[in-house]
C-alpha positions as CSV (number, residue, x, y, z in Angstrom):
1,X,150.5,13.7,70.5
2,X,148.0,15.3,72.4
3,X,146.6,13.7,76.1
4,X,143.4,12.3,76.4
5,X,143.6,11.5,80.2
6,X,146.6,12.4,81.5
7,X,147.7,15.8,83.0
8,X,150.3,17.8,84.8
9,X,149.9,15.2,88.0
10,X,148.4,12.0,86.5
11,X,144.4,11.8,85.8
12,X,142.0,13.9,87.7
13,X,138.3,14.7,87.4
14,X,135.2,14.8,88.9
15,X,134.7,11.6,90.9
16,X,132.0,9.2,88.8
17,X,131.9,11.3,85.9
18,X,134.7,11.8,82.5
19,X,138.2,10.3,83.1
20,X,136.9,9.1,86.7
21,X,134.3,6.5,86.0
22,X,135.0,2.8,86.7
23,X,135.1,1.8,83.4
24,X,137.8,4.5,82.5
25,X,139.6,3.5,85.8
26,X,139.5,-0.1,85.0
27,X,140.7,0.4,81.4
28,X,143.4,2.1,83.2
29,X,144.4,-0.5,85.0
30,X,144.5,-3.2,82.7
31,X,146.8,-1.0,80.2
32,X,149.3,-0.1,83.1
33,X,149.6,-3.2,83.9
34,X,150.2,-4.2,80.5
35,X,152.7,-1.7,80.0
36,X,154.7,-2.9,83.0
37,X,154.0,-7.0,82.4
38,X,157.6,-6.6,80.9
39,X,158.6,-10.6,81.3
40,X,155.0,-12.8,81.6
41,X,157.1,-15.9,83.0
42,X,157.2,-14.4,86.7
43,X,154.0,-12.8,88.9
44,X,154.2,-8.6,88.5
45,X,153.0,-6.8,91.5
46,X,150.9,-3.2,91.9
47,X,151.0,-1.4,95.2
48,X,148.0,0.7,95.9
49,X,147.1,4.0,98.1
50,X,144.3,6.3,98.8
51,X,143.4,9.5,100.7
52,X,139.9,9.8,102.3
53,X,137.7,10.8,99.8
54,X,134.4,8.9,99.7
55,X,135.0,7.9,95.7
56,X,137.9,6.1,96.6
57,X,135.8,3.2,97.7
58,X,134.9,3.6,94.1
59,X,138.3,4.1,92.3
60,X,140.0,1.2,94.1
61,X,138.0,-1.7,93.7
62,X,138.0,-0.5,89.8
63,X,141.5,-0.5,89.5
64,X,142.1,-3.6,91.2
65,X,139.7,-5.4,89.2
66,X,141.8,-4.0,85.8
67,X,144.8,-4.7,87.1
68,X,144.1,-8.3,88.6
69,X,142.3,-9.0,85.2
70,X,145.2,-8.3,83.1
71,X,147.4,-11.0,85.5
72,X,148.7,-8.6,88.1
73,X,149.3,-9.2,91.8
74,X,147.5,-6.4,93.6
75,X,149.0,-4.9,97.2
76,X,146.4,-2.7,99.1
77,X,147.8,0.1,101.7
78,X,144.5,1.9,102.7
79,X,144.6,5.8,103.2
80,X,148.6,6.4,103.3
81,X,150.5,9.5,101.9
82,X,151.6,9.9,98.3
83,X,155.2,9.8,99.2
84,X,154.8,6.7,101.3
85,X,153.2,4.9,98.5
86,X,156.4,5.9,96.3
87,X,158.7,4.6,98.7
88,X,156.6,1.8,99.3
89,X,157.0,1.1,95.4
90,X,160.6,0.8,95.2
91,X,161.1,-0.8,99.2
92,X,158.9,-3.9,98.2
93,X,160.3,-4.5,94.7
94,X,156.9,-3.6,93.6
95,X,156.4,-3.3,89.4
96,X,154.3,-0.1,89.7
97,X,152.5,2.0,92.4
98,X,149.4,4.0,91.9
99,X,148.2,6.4,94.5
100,X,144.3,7.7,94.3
101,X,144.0,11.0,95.1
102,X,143.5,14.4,94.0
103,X,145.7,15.9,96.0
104,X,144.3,19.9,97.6
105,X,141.1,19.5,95.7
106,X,137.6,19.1,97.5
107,X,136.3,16.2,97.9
108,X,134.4,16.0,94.9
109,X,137.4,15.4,92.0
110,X,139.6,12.0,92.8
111,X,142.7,11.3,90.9
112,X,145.4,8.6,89.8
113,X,149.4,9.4,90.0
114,X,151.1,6.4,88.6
115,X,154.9,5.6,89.8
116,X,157.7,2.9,88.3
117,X,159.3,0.3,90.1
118,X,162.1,3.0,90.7
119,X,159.7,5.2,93.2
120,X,159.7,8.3,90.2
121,X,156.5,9.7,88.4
122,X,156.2,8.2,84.6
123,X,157.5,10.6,82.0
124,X,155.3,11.8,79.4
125,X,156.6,9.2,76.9
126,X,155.2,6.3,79.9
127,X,152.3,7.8,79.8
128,X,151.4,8.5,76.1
129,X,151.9,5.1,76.1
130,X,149.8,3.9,78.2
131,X,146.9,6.2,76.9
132,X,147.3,4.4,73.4
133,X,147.2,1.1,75.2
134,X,143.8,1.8,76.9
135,X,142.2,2.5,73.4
136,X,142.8,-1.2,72.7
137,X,139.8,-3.3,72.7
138,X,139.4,-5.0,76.4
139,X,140.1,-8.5,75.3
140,X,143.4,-7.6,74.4
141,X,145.1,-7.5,77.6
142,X,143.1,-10.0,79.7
143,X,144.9,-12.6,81.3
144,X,143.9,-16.3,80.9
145,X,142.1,-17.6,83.7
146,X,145.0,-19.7,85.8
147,X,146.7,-16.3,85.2
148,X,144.9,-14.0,86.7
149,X,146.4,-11.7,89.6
150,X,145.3,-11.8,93.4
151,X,144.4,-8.7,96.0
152,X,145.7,-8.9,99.2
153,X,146.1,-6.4,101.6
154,X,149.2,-4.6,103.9
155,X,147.9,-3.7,107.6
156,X,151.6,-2.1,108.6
157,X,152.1,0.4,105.3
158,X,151.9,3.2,107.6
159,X,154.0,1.9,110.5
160,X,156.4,1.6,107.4
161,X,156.6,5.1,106.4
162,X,156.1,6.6,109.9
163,X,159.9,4.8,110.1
164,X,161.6,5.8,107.0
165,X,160.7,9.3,108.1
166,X,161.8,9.3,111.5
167,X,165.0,8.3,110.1
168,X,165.0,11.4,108.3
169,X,165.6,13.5,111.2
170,X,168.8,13.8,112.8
171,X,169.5,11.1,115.4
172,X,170.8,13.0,118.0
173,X,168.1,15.5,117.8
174,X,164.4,15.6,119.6
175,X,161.5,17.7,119.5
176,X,161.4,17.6,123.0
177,X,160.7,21.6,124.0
178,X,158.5,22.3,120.8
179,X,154.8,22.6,120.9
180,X,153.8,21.8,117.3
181,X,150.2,21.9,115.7
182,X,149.6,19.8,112.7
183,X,146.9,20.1,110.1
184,X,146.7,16.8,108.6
185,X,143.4,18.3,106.0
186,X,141.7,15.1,107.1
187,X,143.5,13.6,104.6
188,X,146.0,10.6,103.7
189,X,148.3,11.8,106.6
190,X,145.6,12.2,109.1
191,X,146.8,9.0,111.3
192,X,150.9,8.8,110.6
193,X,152.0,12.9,110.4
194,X,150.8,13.3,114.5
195,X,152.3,9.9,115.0
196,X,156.0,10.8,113.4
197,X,156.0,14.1,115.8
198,X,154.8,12.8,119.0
199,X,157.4,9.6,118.6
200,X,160.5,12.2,117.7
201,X,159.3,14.0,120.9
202,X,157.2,16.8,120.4
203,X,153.9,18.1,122.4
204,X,151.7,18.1,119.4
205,X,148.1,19.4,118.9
206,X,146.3,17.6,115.9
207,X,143.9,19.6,113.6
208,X,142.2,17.8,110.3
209,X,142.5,14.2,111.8
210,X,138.6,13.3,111.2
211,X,137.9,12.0,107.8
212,X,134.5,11.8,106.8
213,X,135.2,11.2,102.8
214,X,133.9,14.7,102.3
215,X,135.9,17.1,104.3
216,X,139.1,16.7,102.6
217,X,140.8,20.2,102.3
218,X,137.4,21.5,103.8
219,X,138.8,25.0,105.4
220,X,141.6,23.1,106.7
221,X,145.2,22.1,105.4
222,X,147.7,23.8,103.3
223,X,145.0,25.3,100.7
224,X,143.5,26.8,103.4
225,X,146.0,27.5,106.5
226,X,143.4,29.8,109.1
227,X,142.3,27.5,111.2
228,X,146.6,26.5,111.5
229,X,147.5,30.4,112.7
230,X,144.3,30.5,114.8
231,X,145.4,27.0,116.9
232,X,149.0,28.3,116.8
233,X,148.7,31.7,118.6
234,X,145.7,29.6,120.9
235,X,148.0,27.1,122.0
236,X,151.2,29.3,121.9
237,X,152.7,26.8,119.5
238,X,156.8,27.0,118.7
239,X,155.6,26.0,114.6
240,X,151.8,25.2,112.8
241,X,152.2,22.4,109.9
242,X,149.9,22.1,107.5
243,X,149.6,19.2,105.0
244,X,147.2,18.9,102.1
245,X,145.3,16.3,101.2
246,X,147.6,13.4,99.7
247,X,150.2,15.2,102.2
248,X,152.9,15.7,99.1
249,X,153.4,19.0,100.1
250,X,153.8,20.9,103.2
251,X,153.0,25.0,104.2
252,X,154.0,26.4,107.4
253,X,153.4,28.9,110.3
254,X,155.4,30.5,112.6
255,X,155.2,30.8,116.3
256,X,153.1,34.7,115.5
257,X,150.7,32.6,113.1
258,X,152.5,34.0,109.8
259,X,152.4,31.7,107.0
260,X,155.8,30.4,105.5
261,X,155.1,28.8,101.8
262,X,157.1,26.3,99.8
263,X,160.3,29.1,98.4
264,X,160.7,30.0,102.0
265,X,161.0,26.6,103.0
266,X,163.2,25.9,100.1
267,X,165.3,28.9,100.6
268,X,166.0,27.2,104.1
269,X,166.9,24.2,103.5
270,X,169.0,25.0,100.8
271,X,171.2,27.4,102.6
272,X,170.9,24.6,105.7
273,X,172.1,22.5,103.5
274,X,174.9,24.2,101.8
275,X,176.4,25.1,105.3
276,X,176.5,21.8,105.9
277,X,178.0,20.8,102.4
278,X,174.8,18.1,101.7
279,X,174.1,20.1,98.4
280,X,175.1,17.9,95.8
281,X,175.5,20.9,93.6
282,X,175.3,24.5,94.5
283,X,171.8,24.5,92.8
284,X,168.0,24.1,93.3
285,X,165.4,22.8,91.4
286,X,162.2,25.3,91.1
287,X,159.4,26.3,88.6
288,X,158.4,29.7,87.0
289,X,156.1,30.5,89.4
290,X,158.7,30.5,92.6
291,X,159.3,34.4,94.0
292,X,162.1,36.2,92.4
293,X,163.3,37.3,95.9
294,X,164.0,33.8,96.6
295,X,166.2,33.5,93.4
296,X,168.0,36.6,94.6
297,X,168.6,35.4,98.3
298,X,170.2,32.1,96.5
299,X,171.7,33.9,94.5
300,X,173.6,35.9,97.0
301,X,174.5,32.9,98.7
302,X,176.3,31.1,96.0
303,X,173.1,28.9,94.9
304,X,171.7,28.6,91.2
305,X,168.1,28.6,90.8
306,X,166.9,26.5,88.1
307,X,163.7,27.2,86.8
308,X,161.2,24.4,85.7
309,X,157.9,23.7,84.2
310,X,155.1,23.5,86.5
311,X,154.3,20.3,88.7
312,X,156.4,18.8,90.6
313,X,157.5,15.7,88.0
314,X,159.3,18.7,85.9
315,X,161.4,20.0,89.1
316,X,162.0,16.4,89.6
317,X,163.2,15.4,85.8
318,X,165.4,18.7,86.0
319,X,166.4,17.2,89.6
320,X,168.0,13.9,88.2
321,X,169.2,14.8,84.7
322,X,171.4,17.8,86.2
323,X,172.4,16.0,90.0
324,X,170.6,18.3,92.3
325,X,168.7,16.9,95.4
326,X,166.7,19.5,96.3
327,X,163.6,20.9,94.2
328,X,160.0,21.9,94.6
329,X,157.7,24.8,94.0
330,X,155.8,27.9,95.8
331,X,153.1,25.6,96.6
332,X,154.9,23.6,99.0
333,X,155.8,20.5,97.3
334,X,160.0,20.4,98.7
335,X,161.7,17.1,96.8
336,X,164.9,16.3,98.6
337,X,165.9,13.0,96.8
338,X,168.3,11.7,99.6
339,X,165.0,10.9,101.0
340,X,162.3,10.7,99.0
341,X,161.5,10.8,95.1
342,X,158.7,12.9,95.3
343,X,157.5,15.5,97.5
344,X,156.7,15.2,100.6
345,X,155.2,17.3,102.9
346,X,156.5,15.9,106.5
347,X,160.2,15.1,105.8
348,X,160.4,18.9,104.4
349,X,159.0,20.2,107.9
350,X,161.2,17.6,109.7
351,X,164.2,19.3,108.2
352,X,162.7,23.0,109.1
353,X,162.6,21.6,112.6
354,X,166.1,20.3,112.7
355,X,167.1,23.9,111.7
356,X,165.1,24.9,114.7
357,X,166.3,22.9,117.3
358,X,170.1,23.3,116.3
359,X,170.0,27.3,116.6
360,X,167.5,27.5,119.3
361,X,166.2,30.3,117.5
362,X,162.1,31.2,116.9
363,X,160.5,30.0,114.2
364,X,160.4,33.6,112.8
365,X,163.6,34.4,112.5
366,X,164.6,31.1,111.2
367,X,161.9,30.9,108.1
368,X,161.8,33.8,106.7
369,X,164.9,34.0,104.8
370,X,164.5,35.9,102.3
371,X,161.8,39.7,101.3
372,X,159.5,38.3,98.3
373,X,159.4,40.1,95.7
374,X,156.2,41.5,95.6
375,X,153.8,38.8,93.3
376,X,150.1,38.6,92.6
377,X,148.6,35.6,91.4
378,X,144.7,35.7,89.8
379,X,143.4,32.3,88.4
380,X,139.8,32.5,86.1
381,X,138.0,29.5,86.0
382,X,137.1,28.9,82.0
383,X,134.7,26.3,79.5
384,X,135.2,25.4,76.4
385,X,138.1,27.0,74.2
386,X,141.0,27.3,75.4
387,X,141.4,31.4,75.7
388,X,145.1,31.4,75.1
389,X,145.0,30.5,72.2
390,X,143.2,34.0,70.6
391,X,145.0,36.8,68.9
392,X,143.6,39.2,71.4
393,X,144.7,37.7,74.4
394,X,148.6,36.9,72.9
395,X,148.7,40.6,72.0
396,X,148.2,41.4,75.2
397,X,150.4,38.9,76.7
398,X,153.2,40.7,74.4
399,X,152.4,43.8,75.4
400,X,152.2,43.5,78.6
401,X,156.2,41.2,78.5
402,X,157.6,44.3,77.0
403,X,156.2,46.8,79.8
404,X,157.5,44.8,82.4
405,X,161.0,44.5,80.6
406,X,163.7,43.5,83.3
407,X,162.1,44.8,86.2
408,X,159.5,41.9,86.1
409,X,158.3,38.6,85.2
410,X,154.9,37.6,83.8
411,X,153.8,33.4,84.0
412,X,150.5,32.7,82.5
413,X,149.4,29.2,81.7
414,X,146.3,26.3,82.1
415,X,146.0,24.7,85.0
416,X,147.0,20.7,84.9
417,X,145.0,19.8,87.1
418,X,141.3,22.7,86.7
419,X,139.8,24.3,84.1
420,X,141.9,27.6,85.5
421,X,143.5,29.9,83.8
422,X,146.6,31.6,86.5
423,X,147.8,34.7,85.4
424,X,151.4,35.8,87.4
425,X,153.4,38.6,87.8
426,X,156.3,39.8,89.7
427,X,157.5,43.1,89.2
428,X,159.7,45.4,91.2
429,X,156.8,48.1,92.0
430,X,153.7,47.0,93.2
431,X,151.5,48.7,91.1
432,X,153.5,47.9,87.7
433,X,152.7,44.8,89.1
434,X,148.9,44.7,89.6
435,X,148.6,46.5,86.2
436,X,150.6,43.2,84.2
437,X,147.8,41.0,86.1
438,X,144.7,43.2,85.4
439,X,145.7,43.8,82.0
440,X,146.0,40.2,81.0
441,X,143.4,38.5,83.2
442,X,140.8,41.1,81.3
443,X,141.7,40.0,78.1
444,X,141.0,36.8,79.2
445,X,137.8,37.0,80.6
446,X,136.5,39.0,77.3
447,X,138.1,36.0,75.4
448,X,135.6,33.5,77.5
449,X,133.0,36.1,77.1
């Protein structure tokens, strides 16, 4: 059955227009609530975040209304991280918990991640579901009118998660004697990532803490990290972190201002955790698009790499149907599920930073575990037809596979979440490389025309 609203991440679109309108919204709420009304004898409660963008004054008004029309108690946390609002779900027994936001996108697309009572994004099966469910006429899910849900609204939600982070840090470690600049993208994180450094000790220096609804991701966060290596080599930082805009995923910079993305981090952590014997399996969760040198470094240390789908719900499902707890892709989303059941951004830095402070070492020598492989990545933007679906472009494609042989990789797939096309290719010469890439995305911009 093929999606109407859904994507890779939940719905996203231009704010006000397609699959973000109120009515759609609404309609969304009043069949998610539906599907989760399991037992009508007791109340059924929805806990709800945001970033900063200016249409979420829009979206969450909408939502409530759908889901407070269909009977549903509705729990309000303001701007709060996507993580957060996960753990939120599951800490207050909460039916379901929906988090507005469209992640590193600009300011103009909003988006909807729903999450079950047990804290994880809905499969595909969840949400098919609910998709058939929002083409049922209104009437059929509205509640009688002593039934109806009320809105109410939790001022602490972020003093809440600034804790259950903190506790993921060592206990007998500080941050004490590191200088650490944050870029919080002025989004969801802007008020409790500067909070969670400066209580575990750090000297911090905030960047991206002044949401006006429109700058989210605006030349700042993890989408776009040179304002982070600028303030880092200004202040003479020890580490720059930079969040994006719901704060689910986290890219770093060390104390020279280079940038350290997600497969370093998870190459880190991994072998951190494997020396320490927290791996639950000598495994990793990744997707198809993480570097093959980081596959190699694991590999030379004992660890499997698993590869995934892409988006972060796939590392996840690989995550708990094979027992690893610790997943995430190039991009920066790290899922360690002793803490958290999605990613998040802060507790994967917090566990680069306990690496830091228990060898003393630089940032620089501690990060960079592994050589990438080298990798180029080209996305084209696309209307209409779908250009991967033409003979000319699959020929291509094929051709292309069999050059590369085992001395590379080639990815190419739509984007979940824009109307992009990525092309990616790995290969062990650059220029065998940059020929796989040119090759294909041509083909693909003659099929757009």
């Amino acid at each position: 059955m093929s999606r109407k609203y859904f994507g890779t991440d939940g719905i996203r679109g231009p704010a006000n227009k397609g699959t973000m309108t109120p009515e759609v919204v609404m309609r969304l709420g009043m069949a998610s609530a539906s599907y989760f009304k399991q037992d009508n004898e007791r109340r059924h409660t929805v806990v709800i975040g945001k970033d900063t963008r200016l249409s979420g004054y829009m979206i969450e008004p909408a939502l409530t209304a759908g889901f407070t029309a269909a009977g549903m108690d509705v729990v309000l946390f303001g701007p709060l991280p996507t993580p957060g609002v996960a753990m939120l779900t599951r800490s207050l027994r909460a039916d379901l918990g929906v988090m507005i936001s469209a992640s590193h996108n600009a300011y103009q697309d909003n988006g909807i991640k729903l999450f079950g009572p047990d804290g994880f994004k809905l499969s595909d099966e969840a949400e098919l579901e609910i998709e058939s469910l929002m083409e049922r006429p209104m009437d059929a899910d509205l509640a009688a009118s002593a039934k109806l849900g009320k809105a109410s609204r939790i001022d602490d939600a972020q003093s809440r998660y600034v804790e259950i982070v903190k506790a993921t840090f060592p206990r007998r470690q500080r941050l004490n004697k590191l200088r650490i600049v944050v870029d919080c993208a002025h989004g969801a994180a802007y008020k409790v990532a500067p909070k969670v450094l400066y209580e575990l000790g750090a000297e911090v220096v905030s960047l991206g803490v002044s949401p006006n609804g429109f700058n989210i991701n605006e030349e700042c966060g993890s989408t776009d990290t040179r304002a982070l290596s600028e303030a880092v080599l200004k202040y003479r930082a020890d580490i720059g972190i930079a969040l994006d805009g719901d704060a689910d995923r986290v890219v770093l910079c060390d104390e020279k201002g280079i940038i350290i993305d997600g497969d370093q981090v998870l190459g880190l952590i991994a072998q951190s955790w494997k020396e320490e014997g927290k791996l639950s399996k000598p495994a990793i969760s990744a997707t198809v698009m993480s570097n093959l040198g980081l596959e190699n470094f694991l590999k030379s240390i004992g660890i499997e790499l698993r590869r995934t789908k892409v988006g972060d719900r796939y590392v996840v499902q690989d995550m708990r149907e094979n027992g690893v707890n610790l997943g995430g892709e190039q991009s920066g989303h790290v899922v360690m599920s002793d803490y958290a059941t999605t990613g998040d951004g802060l507790v994967a830095a917090l566990q680069v930073l306990a690496v830091v402070c228990k060898t003393g070492k630089p940032v620089s020598e501690v990060a960079h575990v592994f050589d990438k492989a080298p990798q180029r990545l080209d996305n084209i933007r696309y209307s209409g037809k779908d250009p991967l679906t033409t003979k000319a472009v699959k020929q291509v494609m094929k051709d292309v596979e069999e050059e590369l042989g085992s001395k590379g990789r080639l990815v190419v797939r739509k984007s979940g979440t824009e109307p992009l096309i990525r092309v990616m290719a790995e290969a062990e010469e650059e220029s065998m490389m940059n020929k796989a890439v040119e090759d294909v995305v041509a083909a693909v911009k003659q099929a757009i025309g």
